[in-house]
C-alpha positions as CSV (number, residue, x, y, z in Angstrom):
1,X,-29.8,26.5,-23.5
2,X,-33.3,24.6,-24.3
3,X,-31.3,22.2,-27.0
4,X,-29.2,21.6,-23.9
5,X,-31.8,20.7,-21.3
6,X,-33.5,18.4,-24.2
7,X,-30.1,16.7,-24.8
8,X,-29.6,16.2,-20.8
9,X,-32.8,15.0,-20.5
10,X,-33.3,12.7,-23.3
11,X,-29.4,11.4,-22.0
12,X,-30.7,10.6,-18.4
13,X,-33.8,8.7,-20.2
14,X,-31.7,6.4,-22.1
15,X,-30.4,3.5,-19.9
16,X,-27.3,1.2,-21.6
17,X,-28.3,-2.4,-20.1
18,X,-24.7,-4.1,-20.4
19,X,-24.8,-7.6,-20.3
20,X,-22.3,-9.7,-19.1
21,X,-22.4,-13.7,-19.0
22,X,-21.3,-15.5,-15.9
23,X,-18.4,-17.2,-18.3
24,X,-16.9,-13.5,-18.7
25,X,-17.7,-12.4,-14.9
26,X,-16.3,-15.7,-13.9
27,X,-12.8,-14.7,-15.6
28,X,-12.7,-11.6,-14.3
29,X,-13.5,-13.1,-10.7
30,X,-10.8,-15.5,-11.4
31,X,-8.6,-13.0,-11.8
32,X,-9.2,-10.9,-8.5
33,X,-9.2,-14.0,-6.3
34,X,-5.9,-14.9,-7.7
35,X,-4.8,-11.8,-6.9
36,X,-6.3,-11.7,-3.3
37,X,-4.6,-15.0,-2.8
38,X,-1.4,-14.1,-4.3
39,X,-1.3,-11.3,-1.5
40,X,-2.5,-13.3,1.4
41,X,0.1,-15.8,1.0
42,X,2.8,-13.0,0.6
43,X,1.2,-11.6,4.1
44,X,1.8,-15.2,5.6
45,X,5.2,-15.2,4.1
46,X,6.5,-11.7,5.0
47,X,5.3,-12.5,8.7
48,X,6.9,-16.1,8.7
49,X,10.6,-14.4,7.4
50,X,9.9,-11.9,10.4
51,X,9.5,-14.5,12.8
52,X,12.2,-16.3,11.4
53,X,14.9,-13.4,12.0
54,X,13.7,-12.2,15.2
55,X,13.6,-16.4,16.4
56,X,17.5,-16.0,14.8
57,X,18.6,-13.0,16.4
58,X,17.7,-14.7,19.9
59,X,19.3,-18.1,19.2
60,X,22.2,-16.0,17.9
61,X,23.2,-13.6,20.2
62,X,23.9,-13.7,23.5
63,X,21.6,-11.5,25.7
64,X,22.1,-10.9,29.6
65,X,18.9,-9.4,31.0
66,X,16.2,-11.1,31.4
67,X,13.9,-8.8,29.8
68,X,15.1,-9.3,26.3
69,X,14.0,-12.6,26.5
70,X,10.6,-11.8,27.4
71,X,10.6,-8.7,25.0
72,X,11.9,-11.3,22.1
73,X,9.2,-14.2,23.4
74,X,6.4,-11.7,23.5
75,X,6.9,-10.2,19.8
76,X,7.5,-14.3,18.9
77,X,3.9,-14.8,20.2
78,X,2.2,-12.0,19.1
79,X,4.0,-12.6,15.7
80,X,3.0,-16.6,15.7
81,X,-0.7,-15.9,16.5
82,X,-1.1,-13.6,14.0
83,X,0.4,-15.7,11.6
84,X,-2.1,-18.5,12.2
85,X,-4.7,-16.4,11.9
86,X,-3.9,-15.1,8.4
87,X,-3.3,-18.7,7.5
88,X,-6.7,-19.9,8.5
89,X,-8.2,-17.0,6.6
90,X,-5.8,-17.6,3.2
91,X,-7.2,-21.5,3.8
92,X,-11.1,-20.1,3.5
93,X,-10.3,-18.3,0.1
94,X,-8.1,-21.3,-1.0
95,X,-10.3,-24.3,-0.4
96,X,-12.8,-24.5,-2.4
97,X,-13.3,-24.4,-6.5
98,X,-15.6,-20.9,-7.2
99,X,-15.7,-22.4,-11.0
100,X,-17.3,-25.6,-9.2
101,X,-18.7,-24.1,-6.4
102,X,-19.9,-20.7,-6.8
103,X,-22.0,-20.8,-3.7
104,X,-20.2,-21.7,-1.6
105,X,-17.1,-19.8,-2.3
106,X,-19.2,-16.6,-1.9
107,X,-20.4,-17.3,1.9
108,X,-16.6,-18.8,2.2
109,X,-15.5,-14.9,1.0
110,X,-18.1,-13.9,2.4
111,X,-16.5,-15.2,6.2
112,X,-13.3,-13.9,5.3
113,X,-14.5,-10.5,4.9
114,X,-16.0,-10.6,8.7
115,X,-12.5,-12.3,9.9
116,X,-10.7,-9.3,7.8
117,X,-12.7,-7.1,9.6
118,X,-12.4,-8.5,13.0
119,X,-8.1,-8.8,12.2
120,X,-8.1,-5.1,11.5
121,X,-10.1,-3.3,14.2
122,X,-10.2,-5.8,17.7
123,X,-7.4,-8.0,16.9
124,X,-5.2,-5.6,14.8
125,X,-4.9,-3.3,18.7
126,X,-4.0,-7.0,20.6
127,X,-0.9,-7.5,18.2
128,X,-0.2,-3.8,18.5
129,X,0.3,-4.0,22.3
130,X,1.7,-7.2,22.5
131,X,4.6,-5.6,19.9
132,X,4.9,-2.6,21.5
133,X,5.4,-4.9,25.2
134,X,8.0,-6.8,23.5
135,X,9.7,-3.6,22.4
136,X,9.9,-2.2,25.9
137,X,11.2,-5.2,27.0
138,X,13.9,-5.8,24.4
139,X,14.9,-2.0,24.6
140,X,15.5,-2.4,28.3
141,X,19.0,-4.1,27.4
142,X,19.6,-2.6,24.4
143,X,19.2,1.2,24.9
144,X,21.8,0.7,27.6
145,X,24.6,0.6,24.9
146,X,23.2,3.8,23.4
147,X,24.1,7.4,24.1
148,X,21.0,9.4,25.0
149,X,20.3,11.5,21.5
150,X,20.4,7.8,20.3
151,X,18.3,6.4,22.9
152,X,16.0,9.7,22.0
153,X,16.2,8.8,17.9
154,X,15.5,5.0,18.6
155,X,12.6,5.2,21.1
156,X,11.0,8.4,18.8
157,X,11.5,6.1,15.2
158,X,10.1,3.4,16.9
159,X,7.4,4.8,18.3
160,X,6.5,6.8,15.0
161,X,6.7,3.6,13.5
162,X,3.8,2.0,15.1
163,X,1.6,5.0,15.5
164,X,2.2,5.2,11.2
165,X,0.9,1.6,10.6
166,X,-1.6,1.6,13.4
167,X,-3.4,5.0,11.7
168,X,-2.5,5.8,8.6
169,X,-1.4,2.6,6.7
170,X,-4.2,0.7,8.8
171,X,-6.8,2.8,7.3
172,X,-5.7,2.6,3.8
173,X,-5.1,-1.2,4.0
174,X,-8.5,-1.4,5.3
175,X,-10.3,0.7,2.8
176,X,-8.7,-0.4,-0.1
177,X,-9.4,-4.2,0.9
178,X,-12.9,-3.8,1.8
179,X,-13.7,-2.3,-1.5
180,X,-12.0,-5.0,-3.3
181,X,-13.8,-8.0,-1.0
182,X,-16.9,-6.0,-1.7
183,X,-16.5,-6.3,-5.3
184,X,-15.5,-9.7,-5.7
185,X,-18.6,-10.5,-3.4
186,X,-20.8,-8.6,-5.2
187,X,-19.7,-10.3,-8.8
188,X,-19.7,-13.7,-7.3
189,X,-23.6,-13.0,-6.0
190,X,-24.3,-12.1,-9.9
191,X,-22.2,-14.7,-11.0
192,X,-24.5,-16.9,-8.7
193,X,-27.8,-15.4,-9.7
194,X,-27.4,-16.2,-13.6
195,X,-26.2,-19.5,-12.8
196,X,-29.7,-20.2,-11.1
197,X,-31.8,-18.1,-13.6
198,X,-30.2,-20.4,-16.2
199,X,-30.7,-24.0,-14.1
C-alpha cells in the first residue's frame, strides 16, 4: 500500500507540458469553425425551406376564415425574423479571415456567443409565442374538418411538440453549443497569445 501512495504521489508531481504551435491549433480551429459554419448556414437553410412551404401552402390553398391568414402571417413573421437574425450571426463568423485576423475573429466569436445566448433564452420564448399564436389561429379553420379524438390527437401532438423543443432539445442545443463556442474561443485566445509572444 506504501509502493502505492509513493507511485500516486510521485504521478501527481510529474506535470506533462504539451506543446502545441499556433500552426497546429490554427488547423484544428480551422476545422471547428468550418463546422460551426457549416451548421449555421444549414440552420438559415432549414428555416428558409420552412418559410418557403408554409408561404406555399397559403398562396396555394384556398382558406375562408380569416384567422388562418393571420395564423399563416404570424408564423411567416415570427419565421422571417428569426431567419435574419441567424443570418446576421452566420455573417459575424463568416466575415472575417481568423488565419489573417486572429484578433479580431475572436471578439467577432466572441459577439456571436452573447447573440447565441440572447437567441436561445429572451428571443428563443418571443418566436415560441409568436408560433404557438399562429398555430391557434391556423387551427381555428382547420380543426373544424376534424372529428373530436382528431381535434384531441392534433392539439395534444402539437402542443407536445413545442413543450419538447422549448425544454428538452432547447437545453441540449444550448449546452452542447456553448461548450463548443467556449472551446473554439478558448483556442483562438491561445492561438492569439503565441502569435504575440512570438511578434
Amino acid at each position: 500500500m506504501q509502493a502505492f501512495d509513493q507511485i500516486q504521489e510521485l504521478w501527481q508531481k510529474h506535470e506533462v507540458e504539451v506543446k502545441v504551435s499556433a500552426d497546429e491549433m490554427l488547423q484544428q480551429a480551422k476545422k471547428e469553425v468550418n463546422g460551426l459554419k457549416l451548421k449555421s448556414a444549414l440552420n438559415i437553410m432549414g428555416m428558409l425551406a420552412s418559410f418557403l412551404a408554409i408561404a406555399a401552402i397559403w398562396m396555394f390553398y384556398h382558406f375562408e376564415s380569416w384567422t388562418t391568414h393571420v395564423g399563416i402571417s404570424i408564423t411567416l413573421i415570427a419565421i422571417g425574423v428569426y431567419t435574419l437574425i441567424l443570418y446576421r450571426d452566420h455573417r459575424l463568423i463568416s466575415k472575417s479571415d481568423y488565419t489573417v485576423h486572429p484578433n479580431e475573429y475572436l471578439n467577432n466569436l466572441k459577439t456571436y456567443q452573447l447573440n447565441r445566448y440572447k437567441l436561445y433564452n429572451s428571443l428563443y420564448w418571443f418566436y415560441a409565442i409568436a408560433l404557438s399564436l399562429g398555430l391557434i389561429f391556423y387551427f381555428v379553420e382547420i380543426l373544424a374538418y376534424f372529428s373530436t379524438s382528431q381535434k384531441l390527437i392534433a392539439i395534444g401532438l402539437t402542443a407536445m411538440w413545442i413543450i419538447f423543443c422549448s425544454t428538452v432539445l432547447r437545453k441540449a442545443v444550448i449546452r452542447r453549443e456553448k461548450e463548443r463556442i467556449a472551446l473554439l474561443i478558448e483556442k483562438f485566445e491561445r492561438i492569439s497569445s503565441q502569435f504575440s509572444i512570438t511578434e
